[in-house]
N, C-alpha and C positions, 0 to 999 in steps of 0.2 A: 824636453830638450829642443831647441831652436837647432836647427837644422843649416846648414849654409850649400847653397848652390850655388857653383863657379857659371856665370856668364863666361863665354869661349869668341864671342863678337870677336873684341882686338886681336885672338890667333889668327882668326880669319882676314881681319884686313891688312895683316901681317902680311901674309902669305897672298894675299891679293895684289899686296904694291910689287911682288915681284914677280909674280905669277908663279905656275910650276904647282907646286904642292907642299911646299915648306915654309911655316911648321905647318906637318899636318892636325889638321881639327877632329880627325877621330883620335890619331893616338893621343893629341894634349888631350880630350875627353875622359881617355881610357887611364891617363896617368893621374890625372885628379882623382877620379875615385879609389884608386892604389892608395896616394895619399892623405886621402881622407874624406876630400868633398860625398856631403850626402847627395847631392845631385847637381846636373848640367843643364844652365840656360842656356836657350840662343833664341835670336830677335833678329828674324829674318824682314828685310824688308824687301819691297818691292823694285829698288833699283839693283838689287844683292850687293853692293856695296864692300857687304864683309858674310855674314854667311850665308849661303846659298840654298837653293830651295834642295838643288843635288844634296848637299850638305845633311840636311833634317833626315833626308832619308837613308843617309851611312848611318847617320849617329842613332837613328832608332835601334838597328840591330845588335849596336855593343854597347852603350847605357844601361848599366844593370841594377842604378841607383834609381834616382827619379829626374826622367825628361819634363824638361820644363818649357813649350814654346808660347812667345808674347811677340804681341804684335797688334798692327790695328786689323780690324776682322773686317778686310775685302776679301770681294768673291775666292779671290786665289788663297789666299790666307787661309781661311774657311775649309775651304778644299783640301788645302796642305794638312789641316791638325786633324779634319775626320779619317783622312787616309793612313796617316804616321799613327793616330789614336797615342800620343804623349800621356804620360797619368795625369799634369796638369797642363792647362794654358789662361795663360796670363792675359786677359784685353788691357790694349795699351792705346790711345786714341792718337795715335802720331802722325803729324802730312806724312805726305812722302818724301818730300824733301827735308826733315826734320834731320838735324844732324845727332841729337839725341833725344830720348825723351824728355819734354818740358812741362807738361803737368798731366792732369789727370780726367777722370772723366767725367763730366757736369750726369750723374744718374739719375736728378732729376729731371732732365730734360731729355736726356737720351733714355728713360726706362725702359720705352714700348720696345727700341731699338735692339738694347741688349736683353731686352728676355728672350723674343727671337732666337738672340746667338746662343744663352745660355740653353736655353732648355736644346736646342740641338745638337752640340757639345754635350749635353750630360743623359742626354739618350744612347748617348757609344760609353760613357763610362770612365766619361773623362773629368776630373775636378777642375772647377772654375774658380780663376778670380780675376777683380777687376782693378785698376789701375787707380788709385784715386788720393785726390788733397788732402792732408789732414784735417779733416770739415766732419764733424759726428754727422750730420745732415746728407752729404754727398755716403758715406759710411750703413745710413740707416737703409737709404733707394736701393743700395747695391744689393742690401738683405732683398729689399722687397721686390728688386729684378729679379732674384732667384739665384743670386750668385755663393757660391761654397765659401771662399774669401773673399780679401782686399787685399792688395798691396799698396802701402802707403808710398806716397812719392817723396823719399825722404833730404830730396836737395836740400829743400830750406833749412833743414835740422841743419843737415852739413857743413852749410855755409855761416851758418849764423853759429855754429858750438865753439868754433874761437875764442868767441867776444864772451860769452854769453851761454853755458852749457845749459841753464836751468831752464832759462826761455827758450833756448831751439827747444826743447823736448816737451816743455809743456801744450801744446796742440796737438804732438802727437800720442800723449799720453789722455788727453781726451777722446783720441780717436781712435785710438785702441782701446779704452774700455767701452766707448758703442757698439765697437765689432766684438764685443764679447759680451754682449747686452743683448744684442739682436743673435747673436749665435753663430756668429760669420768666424771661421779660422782667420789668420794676419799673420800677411808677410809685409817684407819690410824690402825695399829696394833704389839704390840710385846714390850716388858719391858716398855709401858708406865704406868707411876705410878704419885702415889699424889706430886710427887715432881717433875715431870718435862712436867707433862701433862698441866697445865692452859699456861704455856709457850710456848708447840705446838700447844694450840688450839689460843692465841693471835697472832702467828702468820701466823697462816692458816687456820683463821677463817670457811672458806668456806668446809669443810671437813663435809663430810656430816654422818660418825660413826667412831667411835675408838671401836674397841674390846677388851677388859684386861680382862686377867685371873690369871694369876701368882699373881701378885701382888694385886691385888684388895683382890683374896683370903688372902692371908699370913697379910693384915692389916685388916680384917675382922676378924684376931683373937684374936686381941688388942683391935679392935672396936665395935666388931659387924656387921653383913651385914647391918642392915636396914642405920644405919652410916655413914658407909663405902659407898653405893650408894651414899647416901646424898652428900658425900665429893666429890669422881668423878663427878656427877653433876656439883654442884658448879663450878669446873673447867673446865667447858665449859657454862660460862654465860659472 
């Protein structure tokens, strides 16, 4: 069963544009898993922007599902997930001024890089994965960096399943049967939403979490969260 973990980012830059503490990012944490989410992302950046480094370290002690932290792996980063010890963490190669993630990790180029991080991460006991294109090539490195997963970066699917649902999905259905070739678990993350998600998950069933944030929030204010889980669910049954 694909698994879905609520990114909580937009709580926090909610509550950031006015200051204070509303909404707070533990209890929205603590109410998704009531409602359903198997677990909670957050994608702390280096400016904190929207969740805080404070932040990772509330949420580790009431997440009772699975903590999820991704981010690009500076020293501080590093620091942060060996301390909190998350069950997973996600490498995402992002500047710092990146306003979202925009692609993924060239793991042929950067190998030596991430084994480094990986095997240090997985010496605490922590599950890796990496951030990557739909590319079996970029997919195959990430095995041979030593990485647990991939997460695919599923913008492109997103934006092209309008027009087009059979070719957004075909690369990534390439690239998910590499990462199941080489042995690698897959997740799947980035503009997936109530309209084009049951369609990613029909056809790559095997995918073992998707992460949504953007969007899960922004219909959670039509919906409601408890709902709105409800609805993501659904579309991975």
């Amino acid at each position: 069963m694909t698994k879905l973990s609520v990114n909580i980012n937009k709580i926090a830059t909610l509550r950031n544009a006015r200051g204070g503490d509303v909404p707070n990012v533990v209890q929205i944490a603590k109410d998704c898993e009531l409602f359903g989410a198997d677990g909670i992302t957050v994608h702390p950046r280096p400016d904190e922007r929207h969740i805080r480094y404070a932040d990772v370290y509330d949420l580790r002690s009431v997440v009772k599902t699975e903590f999820n932290i991704e981010g690009n792996p500076n020293t501080k980063f590093i620091d942060l997930v060996l301390m909190v010890k998350p069950e997973q963490v996600t490498l995402v190669p992002d500047a710092d001024d990146a306003i979202t993630s925009n692609a993924g990790w060239n793991t042929i180029e950067h190998q030596s890089f991430l084994s480094d991080i990986l095997e240090e991460f997985k010496a605490k006991g922590i599950r890796t994965s990496i951030f990557v294109d739909p590319d079996p090539k970029m997919v195959e490195y990430a095995a041979k960096a030593g990485a647990d997963r991939v997460e695919l970066y599923t913008e492109p699917y997103a934006a092209l399943y309008p027009k087009n649902p059979e070719q957004a999905i075909g690369n990534f259905i390439i690239a998910a049967q590499e990462a199941k070739k080489c042995g690698l678990g897959l997740n799947a993350g980035h503009d997936l939403s109530l309209q084009n998600l049951a369609y990613y998950y029909q056809n790559i069933s095997w995918t073992d979490e998707v992460s949504i944030g953007h969007a899960l929030i922004a219909d959670a204010l039509y919906l409601g969260l408890e709902e709105t889980i409800k609805r993501y669910k659904a579309c991975l049954k």
